[in-house]
C-alpha positions in Angstrom: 25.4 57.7 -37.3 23.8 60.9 -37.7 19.9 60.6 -39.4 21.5 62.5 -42.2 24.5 60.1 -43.1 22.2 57.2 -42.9 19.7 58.3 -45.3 23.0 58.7 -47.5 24.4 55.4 -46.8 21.0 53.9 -47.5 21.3 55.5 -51.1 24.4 54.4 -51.8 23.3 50.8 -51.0 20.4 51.3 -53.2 21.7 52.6 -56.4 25.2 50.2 -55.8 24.6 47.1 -58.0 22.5 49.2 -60.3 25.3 51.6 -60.8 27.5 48.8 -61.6 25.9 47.3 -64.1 25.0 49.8 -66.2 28.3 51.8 -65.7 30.1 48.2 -66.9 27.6 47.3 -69.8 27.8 50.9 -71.4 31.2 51.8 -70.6 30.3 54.7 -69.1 32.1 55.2 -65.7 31.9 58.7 -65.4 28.5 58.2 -64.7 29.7 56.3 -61.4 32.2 58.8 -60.6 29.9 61.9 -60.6 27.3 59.8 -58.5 30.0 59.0 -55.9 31.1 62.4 -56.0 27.4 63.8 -55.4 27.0 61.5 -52.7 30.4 62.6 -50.7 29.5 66.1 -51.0 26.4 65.4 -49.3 27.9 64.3 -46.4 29.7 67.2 -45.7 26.7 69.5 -46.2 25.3 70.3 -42.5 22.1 71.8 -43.2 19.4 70.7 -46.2 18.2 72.4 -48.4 14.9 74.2 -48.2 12.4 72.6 -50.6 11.3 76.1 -53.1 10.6 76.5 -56.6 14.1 77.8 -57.3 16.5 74.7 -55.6 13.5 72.3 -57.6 14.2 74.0 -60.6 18.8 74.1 -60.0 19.1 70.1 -59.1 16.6 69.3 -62.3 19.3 71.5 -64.6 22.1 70.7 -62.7 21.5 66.9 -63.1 19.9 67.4 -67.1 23.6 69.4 -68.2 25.4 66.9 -66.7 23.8 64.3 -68.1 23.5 65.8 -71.9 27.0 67.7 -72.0 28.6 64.5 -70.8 27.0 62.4 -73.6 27.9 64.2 -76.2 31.7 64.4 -74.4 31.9 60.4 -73.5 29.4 59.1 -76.0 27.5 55.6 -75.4 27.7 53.2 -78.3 24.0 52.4 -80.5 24.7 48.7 -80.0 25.0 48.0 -76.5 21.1 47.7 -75.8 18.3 45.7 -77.3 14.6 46.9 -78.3 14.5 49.1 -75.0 17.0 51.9 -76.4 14.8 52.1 -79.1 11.7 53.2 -77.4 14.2 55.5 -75.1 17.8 56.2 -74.5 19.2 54.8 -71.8 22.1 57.2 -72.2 19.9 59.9 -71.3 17.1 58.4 -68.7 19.1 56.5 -66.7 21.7 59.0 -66.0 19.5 61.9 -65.1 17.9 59.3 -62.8 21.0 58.3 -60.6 22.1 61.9 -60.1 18.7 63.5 -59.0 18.8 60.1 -57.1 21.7 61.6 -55.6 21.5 65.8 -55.4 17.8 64.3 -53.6 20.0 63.6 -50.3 21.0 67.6 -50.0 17.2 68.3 -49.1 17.3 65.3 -46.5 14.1 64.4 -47.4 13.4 61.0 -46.3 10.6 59.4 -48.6 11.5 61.6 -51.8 15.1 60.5 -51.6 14.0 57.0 -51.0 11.6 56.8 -53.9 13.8 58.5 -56.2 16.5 56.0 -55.7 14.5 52.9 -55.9 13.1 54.5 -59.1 16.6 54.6 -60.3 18.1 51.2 -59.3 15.5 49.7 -61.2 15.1 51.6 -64.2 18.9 51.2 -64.4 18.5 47.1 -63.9 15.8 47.2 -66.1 18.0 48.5 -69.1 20.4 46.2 -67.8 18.5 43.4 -68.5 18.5 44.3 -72.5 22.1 44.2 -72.9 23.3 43.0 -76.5 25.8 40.7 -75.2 26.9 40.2 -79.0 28.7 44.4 -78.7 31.1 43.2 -77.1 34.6 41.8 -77.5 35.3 39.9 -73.7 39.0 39.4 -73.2 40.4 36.5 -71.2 42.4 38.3 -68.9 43.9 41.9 -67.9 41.6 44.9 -69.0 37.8 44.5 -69.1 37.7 41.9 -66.2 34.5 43.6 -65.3 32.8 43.2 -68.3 34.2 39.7 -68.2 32.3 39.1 -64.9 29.1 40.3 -65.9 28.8 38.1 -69.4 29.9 35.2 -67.5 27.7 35.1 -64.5 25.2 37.5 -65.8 22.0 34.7 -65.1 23.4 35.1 -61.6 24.5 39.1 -60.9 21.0 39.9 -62.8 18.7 38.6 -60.6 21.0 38.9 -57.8 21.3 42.9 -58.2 17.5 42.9 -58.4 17.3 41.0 -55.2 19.5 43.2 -53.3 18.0 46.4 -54.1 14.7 45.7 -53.5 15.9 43.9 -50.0 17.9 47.3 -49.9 14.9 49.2 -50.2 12.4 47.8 -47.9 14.5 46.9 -45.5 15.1 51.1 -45.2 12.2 51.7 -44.9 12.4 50.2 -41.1 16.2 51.1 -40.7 15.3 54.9 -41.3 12.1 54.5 -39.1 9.4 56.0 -41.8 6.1 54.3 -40.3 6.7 55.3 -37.1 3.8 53.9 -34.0 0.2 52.7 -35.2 -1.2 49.4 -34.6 0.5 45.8 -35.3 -1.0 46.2 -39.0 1.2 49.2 -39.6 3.8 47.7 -37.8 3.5 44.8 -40.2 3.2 46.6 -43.3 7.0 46.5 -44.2 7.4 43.0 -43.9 4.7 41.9 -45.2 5.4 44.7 -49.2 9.2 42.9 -48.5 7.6 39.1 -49.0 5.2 40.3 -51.5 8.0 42.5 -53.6 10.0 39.0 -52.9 7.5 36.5 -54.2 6.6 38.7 -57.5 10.1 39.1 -58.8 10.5 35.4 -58.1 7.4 34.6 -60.0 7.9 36.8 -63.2 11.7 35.0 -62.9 10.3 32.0 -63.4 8.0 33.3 -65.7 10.3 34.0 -68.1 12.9 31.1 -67.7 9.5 29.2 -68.5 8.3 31.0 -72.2 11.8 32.6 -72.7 11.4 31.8 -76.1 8.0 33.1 -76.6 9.2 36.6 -75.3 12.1 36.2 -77.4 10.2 36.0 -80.4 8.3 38.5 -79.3 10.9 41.0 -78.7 12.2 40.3 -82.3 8.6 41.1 -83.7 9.1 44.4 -81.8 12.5 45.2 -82.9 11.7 44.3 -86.5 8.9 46.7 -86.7 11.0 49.2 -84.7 13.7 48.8 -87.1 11.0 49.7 -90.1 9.7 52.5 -88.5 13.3 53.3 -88.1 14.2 53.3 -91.3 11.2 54.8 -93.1 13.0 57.4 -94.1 16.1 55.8 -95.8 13.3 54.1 -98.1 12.1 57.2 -98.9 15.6 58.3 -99.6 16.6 55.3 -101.3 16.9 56.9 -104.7 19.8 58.9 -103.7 21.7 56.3 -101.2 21.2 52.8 -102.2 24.1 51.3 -104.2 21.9 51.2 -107.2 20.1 53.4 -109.1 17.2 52.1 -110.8 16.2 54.6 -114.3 12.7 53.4 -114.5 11.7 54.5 -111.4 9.9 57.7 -110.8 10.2 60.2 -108.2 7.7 59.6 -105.4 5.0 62.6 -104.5 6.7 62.1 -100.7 9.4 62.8 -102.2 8.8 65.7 -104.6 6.5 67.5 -101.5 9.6 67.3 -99.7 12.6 68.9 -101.5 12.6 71.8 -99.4 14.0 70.0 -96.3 17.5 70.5 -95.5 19.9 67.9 -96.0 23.5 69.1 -95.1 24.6 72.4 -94.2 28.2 73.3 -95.2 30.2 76.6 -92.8 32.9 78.1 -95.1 34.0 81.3 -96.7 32.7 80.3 -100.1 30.1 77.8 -101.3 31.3 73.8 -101.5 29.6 73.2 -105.1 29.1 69.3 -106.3 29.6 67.0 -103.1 30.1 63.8 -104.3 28.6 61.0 -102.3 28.3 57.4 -104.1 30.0 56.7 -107.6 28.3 53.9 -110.3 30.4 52.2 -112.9 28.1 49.2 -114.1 25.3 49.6 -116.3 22.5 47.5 -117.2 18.8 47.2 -118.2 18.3 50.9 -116.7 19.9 50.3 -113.7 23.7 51.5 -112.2 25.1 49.3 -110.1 28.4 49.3 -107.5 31.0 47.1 -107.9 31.2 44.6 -104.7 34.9 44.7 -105.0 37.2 45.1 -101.4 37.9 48.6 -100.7 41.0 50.3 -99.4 41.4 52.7 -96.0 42.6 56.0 -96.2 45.7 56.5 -93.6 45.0 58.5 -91.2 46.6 60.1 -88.0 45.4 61.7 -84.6 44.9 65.3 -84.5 47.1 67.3 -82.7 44.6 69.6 -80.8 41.8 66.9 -80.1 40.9 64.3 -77.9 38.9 61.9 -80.5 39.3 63.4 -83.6 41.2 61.5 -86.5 42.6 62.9 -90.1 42.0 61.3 -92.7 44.1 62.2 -95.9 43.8 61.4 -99.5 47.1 62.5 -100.9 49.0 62.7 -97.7 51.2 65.6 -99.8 48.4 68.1 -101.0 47.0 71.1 -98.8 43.4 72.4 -99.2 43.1 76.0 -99.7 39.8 75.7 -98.1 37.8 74.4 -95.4 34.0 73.5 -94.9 32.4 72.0 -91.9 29.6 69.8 -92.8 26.7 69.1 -91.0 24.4 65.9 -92.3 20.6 66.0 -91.6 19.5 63.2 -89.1 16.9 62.1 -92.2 19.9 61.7 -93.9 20.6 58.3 -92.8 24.1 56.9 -95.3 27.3 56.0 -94.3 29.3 58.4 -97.4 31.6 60.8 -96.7 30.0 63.5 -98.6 32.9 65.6 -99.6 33.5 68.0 -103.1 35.9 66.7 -105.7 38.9 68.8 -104.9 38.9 67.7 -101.1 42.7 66.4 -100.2 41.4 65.3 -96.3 39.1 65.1 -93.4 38.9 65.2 -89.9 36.2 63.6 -88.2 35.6 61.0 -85.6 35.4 57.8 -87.5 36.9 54.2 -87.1 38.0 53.9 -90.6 37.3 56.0 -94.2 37.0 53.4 -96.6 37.3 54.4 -100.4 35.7 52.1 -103.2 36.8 50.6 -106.6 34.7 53.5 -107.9 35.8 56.4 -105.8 33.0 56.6 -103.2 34.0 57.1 -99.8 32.0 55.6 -96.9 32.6 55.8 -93.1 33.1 53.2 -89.7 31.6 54.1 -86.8 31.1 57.6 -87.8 30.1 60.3 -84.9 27.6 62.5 -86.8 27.2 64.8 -83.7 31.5 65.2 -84.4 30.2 66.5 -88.0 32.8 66.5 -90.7 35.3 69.1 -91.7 36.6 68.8 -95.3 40.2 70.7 -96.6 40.3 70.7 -100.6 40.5 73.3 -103.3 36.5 74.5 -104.7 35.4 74.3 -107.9 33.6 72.1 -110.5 36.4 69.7 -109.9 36.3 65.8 -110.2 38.0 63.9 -107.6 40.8 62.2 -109.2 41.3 59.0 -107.1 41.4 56.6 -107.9 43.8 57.0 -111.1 41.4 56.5 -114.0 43.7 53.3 -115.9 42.7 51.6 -112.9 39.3 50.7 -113.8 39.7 51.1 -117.1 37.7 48.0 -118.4 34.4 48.5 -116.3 34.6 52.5 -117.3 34.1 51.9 -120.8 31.9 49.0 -120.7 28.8 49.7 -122.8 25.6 47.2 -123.0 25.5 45.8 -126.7 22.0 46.5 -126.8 22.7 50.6 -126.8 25.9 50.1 -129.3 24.1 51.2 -132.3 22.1 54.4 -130.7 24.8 55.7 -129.4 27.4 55.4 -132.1 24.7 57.3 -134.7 24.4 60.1 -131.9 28.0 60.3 -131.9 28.3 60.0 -135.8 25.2 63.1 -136.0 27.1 65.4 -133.7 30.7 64.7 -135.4 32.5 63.2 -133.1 35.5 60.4 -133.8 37.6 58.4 -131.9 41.1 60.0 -133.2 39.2 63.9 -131.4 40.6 65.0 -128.5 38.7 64.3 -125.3 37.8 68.1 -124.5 36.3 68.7 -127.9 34.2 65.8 -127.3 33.3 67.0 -124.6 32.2 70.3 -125.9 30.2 68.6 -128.4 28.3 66.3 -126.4 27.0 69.1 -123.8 26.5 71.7 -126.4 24.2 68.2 -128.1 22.2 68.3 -124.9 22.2 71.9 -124.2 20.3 72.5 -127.4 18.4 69.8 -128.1 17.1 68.2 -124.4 14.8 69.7 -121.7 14.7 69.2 -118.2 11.3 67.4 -116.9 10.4 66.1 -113.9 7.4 64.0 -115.4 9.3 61.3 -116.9 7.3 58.3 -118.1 9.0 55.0 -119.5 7.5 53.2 -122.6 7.3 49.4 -121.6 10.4 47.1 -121.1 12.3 50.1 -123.6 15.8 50.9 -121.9 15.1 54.2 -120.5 18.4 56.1 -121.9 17.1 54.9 -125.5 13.5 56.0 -125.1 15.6 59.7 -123.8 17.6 59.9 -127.2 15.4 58.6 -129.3 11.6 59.7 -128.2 11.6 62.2 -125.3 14.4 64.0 -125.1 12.9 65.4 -122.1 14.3 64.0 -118.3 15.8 64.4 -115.2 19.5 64.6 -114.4 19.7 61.2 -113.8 19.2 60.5 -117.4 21.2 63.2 -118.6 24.3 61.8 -116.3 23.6 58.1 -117.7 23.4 59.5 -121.6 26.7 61.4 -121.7 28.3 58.6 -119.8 27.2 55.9 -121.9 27.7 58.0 -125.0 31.4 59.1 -123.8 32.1 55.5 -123.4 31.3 54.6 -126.8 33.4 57.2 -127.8 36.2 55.4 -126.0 36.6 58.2 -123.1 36.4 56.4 -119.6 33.4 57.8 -117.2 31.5 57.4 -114.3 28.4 58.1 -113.1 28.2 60.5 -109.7 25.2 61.1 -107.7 25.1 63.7 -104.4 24.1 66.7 -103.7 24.5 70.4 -105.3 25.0 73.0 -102.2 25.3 76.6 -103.1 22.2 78.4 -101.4 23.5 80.8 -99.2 22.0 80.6 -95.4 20.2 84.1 -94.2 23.0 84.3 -91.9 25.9 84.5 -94.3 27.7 81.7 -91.9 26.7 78.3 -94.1 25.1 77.1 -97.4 22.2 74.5 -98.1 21.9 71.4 -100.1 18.3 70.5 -99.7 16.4 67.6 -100.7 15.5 69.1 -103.8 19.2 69.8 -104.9 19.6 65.7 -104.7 21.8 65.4 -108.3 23.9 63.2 -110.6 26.7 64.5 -113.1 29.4 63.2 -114.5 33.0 62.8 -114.3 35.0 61.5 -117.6 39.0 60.8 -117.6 40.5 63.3 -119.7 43.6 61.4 -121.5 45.0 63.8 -123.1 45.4 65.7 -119.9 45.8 62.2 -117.5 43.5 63.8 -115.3 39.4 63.4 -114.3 36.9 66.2 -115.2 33.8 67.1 -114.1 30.6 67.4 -116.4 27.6 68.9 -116.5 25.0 68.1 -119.0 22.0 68.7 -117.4 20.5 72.0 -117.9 19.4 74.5 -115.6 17.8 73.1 -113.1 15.0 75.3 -111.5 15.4 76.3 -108.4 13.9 74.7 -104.8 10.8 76.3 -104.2 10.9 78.0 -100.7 8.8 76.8 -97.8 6.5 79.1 -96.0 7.8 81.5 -93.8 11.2 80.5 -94.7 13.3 83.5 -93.6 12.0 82.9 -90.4 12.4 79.2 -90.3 16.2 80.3 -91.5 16.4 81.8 -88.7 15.5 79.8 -86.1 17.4 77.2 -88.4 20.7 79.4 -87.2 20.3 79.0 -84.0 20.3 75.1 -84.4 23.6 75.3 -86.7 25.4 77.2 -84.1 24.5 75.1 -81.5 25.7 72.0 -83.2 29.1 73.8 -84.4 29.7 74.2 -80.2 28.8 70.4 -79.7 30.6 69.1 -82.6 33.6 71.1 -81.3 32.7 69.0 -78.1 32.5 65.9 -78.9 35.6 66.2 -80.7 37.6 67.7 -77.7 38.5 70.9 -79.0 37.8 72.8 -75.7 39.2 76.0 -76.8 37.9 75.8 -80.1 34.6 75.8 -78.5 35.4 78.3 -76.2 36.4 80.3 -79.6 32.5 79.4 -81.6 31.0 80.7 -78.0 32.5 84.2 -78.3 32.2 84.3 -82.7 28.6 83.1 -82.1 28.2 85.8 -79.9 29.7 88.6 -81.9 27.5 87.7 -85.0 24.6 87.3 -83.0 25.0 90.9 -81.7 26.0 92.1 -85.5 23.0 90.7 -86.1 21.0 92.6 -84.2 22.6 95.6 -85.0 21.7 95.1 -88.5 18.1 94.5 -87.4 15.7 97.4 -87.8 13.4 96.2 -85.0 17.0 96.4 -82.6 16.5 100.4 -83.1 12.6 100.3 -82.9 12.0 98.0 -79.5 14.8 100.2 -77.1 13.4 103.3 -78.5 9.6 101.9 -77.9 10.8 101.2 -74.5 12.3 104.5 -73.4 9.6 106.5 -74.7 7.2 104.3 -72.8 10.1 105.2 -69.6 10.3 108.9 -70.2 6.5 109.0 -70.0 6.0 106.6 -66.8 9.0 108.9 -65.2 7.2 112.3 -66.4 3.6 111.1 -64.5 5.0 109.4 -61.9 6.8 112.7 -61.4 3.4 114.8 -62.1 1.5 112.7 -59.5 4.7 113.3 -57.0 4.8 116.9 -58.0 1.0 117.4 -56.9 0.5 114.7 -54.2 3.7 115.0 -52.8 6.5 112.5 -52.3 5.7 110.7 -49.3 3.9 107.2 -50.4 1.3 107.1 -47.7 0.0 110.3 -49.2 -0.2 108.8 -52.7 -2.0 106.0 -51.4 -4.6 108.1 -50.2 -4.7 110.0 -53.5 -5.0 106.7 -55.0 -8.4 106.0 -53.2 -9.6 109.4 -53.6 -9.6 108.9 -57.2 -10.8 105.4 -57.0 -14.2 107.2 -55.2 -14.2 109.7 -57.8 -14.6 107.0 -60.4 -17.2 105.2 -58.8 -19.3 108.7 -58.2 -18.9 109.1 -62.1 -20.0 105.5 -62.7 -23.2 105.6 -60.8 -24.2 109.0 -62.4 -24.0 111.3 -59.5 -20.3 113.2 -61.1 -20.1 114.5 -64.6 -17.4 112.9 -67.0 -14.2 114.2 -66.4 -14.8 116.1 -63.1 -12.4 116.2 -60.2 -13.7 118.1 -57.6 -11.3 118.9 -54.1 -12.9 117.1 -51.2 -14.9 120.5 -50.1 -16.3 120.5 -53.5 -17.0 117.1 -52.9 -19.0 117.4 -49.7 -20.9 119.8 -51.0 -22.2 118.6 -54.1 -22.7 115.6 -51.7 -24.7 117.8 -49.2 -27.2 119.0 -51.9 -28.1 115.3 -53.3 -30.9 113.2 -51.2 -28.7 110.3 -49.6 -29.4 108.5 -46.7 -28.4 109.6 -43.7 -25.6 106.8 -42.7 -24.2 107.1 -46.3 -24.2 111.2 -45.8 -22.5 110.6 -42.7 -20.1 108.3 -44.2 -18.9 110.7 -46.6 -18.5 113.3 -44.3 -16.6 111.2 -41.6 -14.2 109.8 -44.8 -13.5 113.3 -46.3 -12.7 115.3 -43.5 -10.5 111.9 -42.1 -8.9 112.5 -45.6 -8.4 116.1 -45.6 -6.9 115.6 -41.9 -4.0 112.9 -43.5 -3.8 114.5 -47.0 -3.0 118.0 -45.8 -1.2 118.2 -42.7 2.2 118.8 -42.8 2.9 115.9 -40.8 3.0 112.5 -42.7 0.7 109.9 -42.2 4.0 107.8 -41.1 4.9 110.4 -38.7 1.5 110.9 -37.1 1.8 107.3 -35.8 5.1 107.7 -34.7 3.9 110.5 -32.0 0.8 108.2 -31.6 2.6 105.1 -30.8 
């Protein structure tokens, strides 16, 4: 065996068990294809590689896309390690570690490749070792014997795999002869790093067996603070998300310093409008509450042109007239389906769409990478499922305590139970149009419920108030309603591709059952809202935001498995990039920059060739003519701006008091230059006949 196919063999040994475990515990057996695959084509490769910036710089990309455009093809599940994935993703590292591992045998370097894939073995095994064993579902028999194996004997394979690479490793080290000759201490060195490797990993073995439950508790410690850092930002958030809303609570300054960040960003032809995200029917003591009733899944079916992709339909008869593509923030962390009122179905990647008592819709196992496209009619339209007589008792359900308020506001503005619903309605927003203000500076007075203190004292508030006043005031009027928070996305992107719904645009409205008309209606009572303040530089940071958008539109269209749709966003991408530009005014002021600065290099480049002539020894010569020149001017012996010929030159030189070897100097290096510079013979030709 050739030194070449050993060096590959000895790789293969290496990375084997690692390969296998990580491949089996994350599902991921591309990952073991591509390596194998890496690895054979290695062995038919004859010469290596030379070692330069540029191969470097290939196998580093070449093993980085692989890695990343595969992850977001085959994607690894969140639960299938413990504290480490955290801190990294194994998904990422360990990958891009086995195939440099591998592309490392091209350049048949012996100790790079070697370290490299005992680098990778063991960063592999040490992932390995993290494995949530409770992510997966072990069958007795048939498929998944592998992952069988590894959960039953996994106190043996573990430390077993990390036995046999590290034997694999040192003993290579003599089998590929590396420390070749020296004295019996360097002969000795192998063996004696292979007992020492030997006794450490059986020491920290035992180690562990020993205070397993110390490092247990430990690790929990560290995952539990993890987890908080983690999810910071869905406390932040929690106002908008949690299944309650609490009324008494006021917006934090986080928060309200915040507004301008981008939540979800909807591509369409025309502007979503309310998305609805969670839906509250119970009210009490200031706070709205979700019913913790079972909810029912939406049927679904695979799409046609996609590999993971699933549909998910509301009424399995209706058509949307539009579409919308929505993208969610990764601060927004909430499992709703975010979706406006007239929406009919979705296609996403998703276990299951789940849709509440209420009429929220929330998500299983939901890809947010896939994104979310939504087909529904637009419009300030109220979704109407479920079918408003089915929760007809919690919808009108009104705390005694409000009773009295409520039915004098109704009694003031005119409105009786035998009206029809849309008069009341009229009435009621026209009562809160006129008579209300929108205020962000809200402040409760004691245990006081906070929708009386907003009728009675204030009248000043934020839409959450206005939302919970109409609805409680509609009940009490005998109209069933509900109380809607999500977000309000009609800013228009720079680009003219997507709209905005940022933090800021957060909202709650309200949707009452019309009975006359047996259908749900949206409401607005709150009055105009002012508008996000921009941040700084924010056409630029729209901008650079674009680029982002279009890059996750091509990925989304990946990880769904719409090849030829991404193929498609590639070549639109393109074409509005380069209207873009066109549109640009700096598009017309950069080429035109840059072919006056041409004409003008061509025109003296030409003048010097016109007067020095063509040949490029001659120029050179010119060149240190003038670079004399200079100096002459410099040190006070030429005027400014005087170019003498070299006769001039010599003798302006003759009349000034040099010393004679700098005198002779001159003389020897002018008339050396007048012999090349004049001649009709070229330098080049002159030591042709010479030579």
């Amino acid at each position: 065996m050739t030194g070449s196919r050993k060096l590959i063999v000895v790789v293969a040994v290496i990375l084997a068990p690692a390969v296998w475990f990580f491949c089996t515990a994350a599902s991921l057996p591309h990952v073991a294809v591509l390596t194998g695959l890496l690895l054979a084509a290695s062995c038919f490769r004859r010469r290596p590689l030379p070692v330069t910036h540029r191969t470097l710089i290939y196998s580093s990309l070449l093993a980085i896309l692989l890695t990343v455009l595969l992850d977001y093809v085959f994607p690894m599940s969140d639960d299938r390690f413990g504290f480490l994935s955290l801190l990294l993703q194994p998904e990422i590292v360990v990958p891009v570690l086995f195939y440099s591992a591998a592309i490392s045998t091209f350049f048949r370097r012996d100790a790079i490749t070697l370290g490299l894939a005992a680098a990778a073995a063991l960063t592999g095994l040490t992932f390995c070792g993290d494995i949530q064993g409770g992510a997966y579902k072990i069958p007795a028999s048939g498929e998944g014997k592998s992952v069988s194996i590894l959960f039953l004997y996994f106190g043996l394979l573990y430390p077993g795999a990390i036995l046999f690479s590290l034997l694999a490793v040192l003993g290579s080290i003599r089998w590929l002869e590396m420390p070749r000759g020296g004295s019996w201490r360097r002969r000795l060195l192998a063996p004696g790093a292979m007992v020492l490797v030997l006794l450490l990993v059986c020491g920290l073995y035992w180690g562990y067996r020993t205070w397993e439950s110390e490092l247990r508790q430990l690790e929990s410690f560290l995952l539990r603070a993890g987890m908080r850092r983690a999810s910071g930002w869905r406390q932040r958030a929690g106002v908008f998300v949690d299944s309650r809303v609490d009324l008494k609570q006021t917006l934090s300054p986080e928060l309200q310093e915040d507004q301008s960040s981008i939540m979800i960003e909807a591509v369409g032809r025309t502007p979503p409008g309310y998305l609805r995200g969670r839906v509250y029917v119970a009210y009490a003591d200031g706070e709205w509450t979700s019913l913790m009733e079972p909810s029912v899944a939406l049927p679904f079916s695979e799409s046609p042109g996609a590999l993971a992709e699933r549909i998910f339909r509301l009424d399995p008869e209706a058509s949307g007239t539009e579409r919308w593509d929505l993208f969610l923030s990764s601060r927004l962390r909430t499992f709703l389906l975010y979706h406006p009122g007239g929406a009919t179905h979705f296609a996403l990647i998703a276990d299951r769409v789940n849709m509440s008592r209420e009429g929220s819709l929330e998500i299983t196992d939901f890809v947010r990478d896939g994104g979310c496209t939504v087909f529904g009619r637009r419009g300030e339209v109220a979704s109407p499922y479920p079918d408003g007589s089915e929760l007809s008792p919690y919808l009108r359900q009104v705390p005694e305590a409000l009773r009295p308020t409520l039915q004098e506001v109704l009694y003031v503005n005119g409105i009786r139970h035998g009206m029809p619903d849309a008069e009341k309605f009229r009435r009621l927003l026209e009562f809160f149009r006129n008579s209300f203000q929108y205020s962000l500076d809200v402040k409760g007075e004691g245990d006081m419920d906070p929708v009386l203190y907003f009728l009675n004292r204030s009248r000043r508030g934020h839409c959450e108030l206005f939302a919970s006043a109409m609805v409680l005031l509609l009940r009490q009027a005998g109209v069933p309603a509900r109380y809607v928070t999500g977000f309000i996305c009609e800013e228009p992107h720079v680009s003219g591709r997507s709209y905005l719904a940022r933090l800021g645009n957060a909202h709650a409205w309200v949707e009452a059952y019309d009975r006359d008309r047996r259908e749900w209606v949206l409401l607005e009572p709150t009055p105009s809202i002012p508008a996000v303040q921009p941040r700084d530089y924010e056409m630029l940071r729209q901008y650079g935001e674009w680029g982002t958008l279009l890059a996750r539109q091509l990925l989304a269209h990946l990880r769904r498995g719409r090849f030829a749709s991404a193929l498609l966003e590639v070549g639109t991408v393109l074409g509005d990039l380069g209207l873009a530009v066109l549109r640009c005014p700096f598009f017309y002021l950069v080429p035109g920059g840059l072919l006056g600065w041409w004409i003008w290099r061509y025109r003296k480049r030409r003048a010097r060739i016109l007067r020095y002539g063509p040949d490029p020894e001659r120029r050179k010569l010119a060149a240190e003519y003038r670079k004399r020149l200079r100096r002459l001017r410099r040190s006070g012996v030429l005027p400014r701006r005087m170019e003498p010929t070299a006769g001039e030159l010599l003798a302006i030189l003759e009349n000034l008091q040099l010393e004679p070897e700098c005198r002779e100097e001159w003389r020897r290096y002018l008339r050396e230059y007048c012999r090349l510079r004049y001649r009709v013979e070229t330098p080049a030709d002159l030591r042709k006949k010479t030579s």
